[in-house]
C-alpha positions in Angstrom: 4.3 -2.8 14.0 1.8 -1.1 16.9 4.7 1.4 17.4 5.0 2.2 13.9 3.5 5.6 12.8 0.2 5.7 10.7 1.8 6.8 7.8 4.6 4.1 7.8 5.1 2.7 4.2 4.5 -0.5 3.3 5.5 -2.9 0.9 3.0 -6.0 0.1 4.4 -9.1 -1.4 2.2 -12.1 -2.4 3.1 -15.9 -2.9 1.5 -17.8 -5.7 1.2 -20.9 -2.4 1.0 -20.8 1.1 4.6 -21.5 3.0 4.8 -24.2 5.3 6.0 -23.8 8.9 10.0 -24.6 8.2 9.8 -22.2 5.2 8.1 -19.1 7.3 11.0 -20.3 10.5 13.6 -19.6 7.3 11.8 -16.7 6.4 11.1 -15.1 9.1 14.9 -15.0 9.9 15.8 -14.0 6.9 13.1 -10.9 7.0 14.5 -10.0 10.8 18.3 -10.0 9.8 17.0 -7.8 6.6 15.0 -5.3 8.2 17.2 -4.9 11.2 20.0 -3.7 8.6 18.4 -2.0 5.7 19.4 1.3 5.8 18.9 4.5 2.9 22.0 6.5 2.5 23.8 5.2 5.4 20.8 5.8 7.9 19.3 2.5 9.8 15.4 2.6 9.0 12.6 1.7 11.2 11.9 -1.1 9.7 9.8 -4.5 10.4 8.7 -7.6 8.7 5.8 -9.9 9.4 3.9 -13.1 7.4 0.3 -13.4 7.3 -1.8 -16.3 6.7 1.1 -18.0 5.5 1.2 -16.2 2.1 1.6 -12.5 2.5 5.4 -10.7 3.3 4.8 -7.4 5.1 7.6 -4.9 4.9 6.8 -1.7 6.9 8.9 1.3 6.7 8.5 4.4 9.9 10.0 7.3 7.4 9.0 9.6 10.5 13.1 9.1 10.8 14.4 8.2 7.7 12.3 8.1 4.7 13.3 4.9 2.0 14.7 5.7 -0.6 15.1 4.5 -3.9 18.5 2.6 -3.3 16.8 0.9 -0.4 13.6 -0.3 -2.2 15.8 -1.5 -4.8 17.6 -3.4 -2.3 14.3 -5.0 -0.8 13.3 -6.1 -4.2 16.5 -7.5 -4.8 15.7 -9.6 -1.5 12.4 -10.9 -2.3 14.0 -11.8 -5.7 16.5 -14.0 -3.8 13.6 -15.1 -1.9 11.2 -16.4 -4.5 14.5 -18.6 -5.6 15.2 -20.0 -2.9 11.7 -21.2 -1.8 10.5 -21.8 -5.3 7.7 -19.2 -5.1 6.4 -16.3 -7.4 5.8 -13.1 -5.2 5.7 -10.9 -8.4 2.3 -12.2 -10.2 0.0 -9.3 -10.0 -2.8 -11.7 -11.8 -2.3 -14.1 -9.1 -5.5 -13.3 -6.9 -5.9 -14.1 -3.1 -9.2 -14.3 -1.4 -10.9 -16.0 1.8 -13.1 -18.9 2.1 -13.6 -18.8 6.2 -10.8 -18.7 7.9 -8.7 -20.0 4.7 -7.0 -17.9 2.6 -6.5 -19.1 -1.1 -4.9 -17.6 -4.3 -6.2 -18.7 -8.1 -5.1 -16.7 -11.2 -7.2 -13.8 -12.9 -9.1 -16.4 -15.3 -9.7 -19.0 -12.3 -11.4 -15.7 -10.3 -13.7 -14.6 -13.0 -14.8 -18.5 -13.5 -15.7 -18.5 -9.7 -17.9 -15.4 -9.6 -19.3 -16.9 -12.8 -20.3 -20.2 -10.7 -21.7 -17.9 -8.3 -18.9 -19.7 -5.5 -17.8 -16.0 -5.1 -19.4 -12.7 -4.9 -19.4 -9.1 -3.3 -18.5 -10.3 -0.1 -16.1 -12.0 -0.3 -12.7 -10.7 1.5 -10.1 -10.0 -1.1 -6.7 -8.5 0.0 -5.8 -4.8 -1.7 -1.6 -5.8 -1.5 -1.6 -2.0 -3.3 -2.0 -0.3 0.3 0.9 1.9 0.8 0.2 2.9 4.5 0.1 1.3 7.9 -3.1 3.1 8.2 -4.5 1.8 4.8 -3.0 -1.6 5.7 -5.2 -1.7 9.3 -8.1 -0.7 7.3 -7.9 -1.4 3.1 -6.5 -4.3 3.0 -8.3 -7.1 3.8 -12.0 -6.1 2.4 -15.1 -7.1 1.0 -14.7 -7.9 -2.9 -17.1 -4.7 -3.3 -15.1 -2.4 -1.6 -11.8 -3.0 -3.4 -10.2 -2.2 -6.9 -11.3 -6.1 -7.8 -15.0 -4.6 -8.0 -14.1 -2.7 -10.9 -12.0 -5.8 -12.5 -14.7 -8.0 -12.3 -18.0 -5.8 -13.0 -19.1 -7.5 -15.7 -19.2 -10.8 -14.2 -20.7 -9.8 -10.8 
């Protein structure tokens, strides 16, 4: 994605349990055949996929060619539809809340959160991940942040 421009879109998708190593092989294949055909009104897109930390599905769109339109968007939801069947996951649970505790990257829902910044076993800094980003640039830089830096600040207030 180095070669994508900064402005790329991109399309975060989260699942409720981190894939093993077959699943992310199937995956992975899956995504490449995808992205290497999804086109918007008969136009091939730039288009790449990548997994992070096991959990996260990265769709990046270049639109410096060939912007995405809504006929192709539908069509990439309509694949991570067939996708969450086929491994048994949930990538459409926006209270489904990922964080990092060292180099491990976990996911609780809303209530389980809140309860850990109640206990204190989260706080401020903790890295949460913005999947709302809808730039390459925002992705390098918003994504992956500090609990106080991200819309989860504002969520959580009264508990932190």
């Amino acid at each position: 994605m180095n070669n994508f421009n900064d402005t790329s879109r991109v399309w975060i998708y989260q699942s409720n349990r981190e894939l093993n190593t077959h699943e992310i092989s199937r995956l992975e294949t899956i995504l490449d055949q995808f992205t290497t055909e999804w086109t918007a009104h008969d136009n091939l897109l730039k288009a790449k996929s990548e997994i992070r930390y096991n959990r996260f599905i990265i769709l990046m769109v270049d639109e410096s060619q060939y912007g995405a339109s809504g006929c192709s968007i539908d069509k990439s939801v309509r694949l991570m539809k067939e996708i969450e069947q086929t491994f048994d996951i949930n990538l459409f649970d926006r209270f489904n809340i990922a964080y990092k505790t060292g180099e491990e990257v976990k996911s609780v829902s809303r209530d389980n959160f809140e309860e850990l910044l109640k206990a204190k076993k989260l706080n401020n800094e903790t890295i949460v991940f913005n999947n709302l980003v809808a730039s390459k640039k925002d992705f390098e830089t918003k994504w992956e942040v500090q609990l106080k830096d991200s819309w989860h600040n504002q969520v959580f207030s009264s508990v932190l």
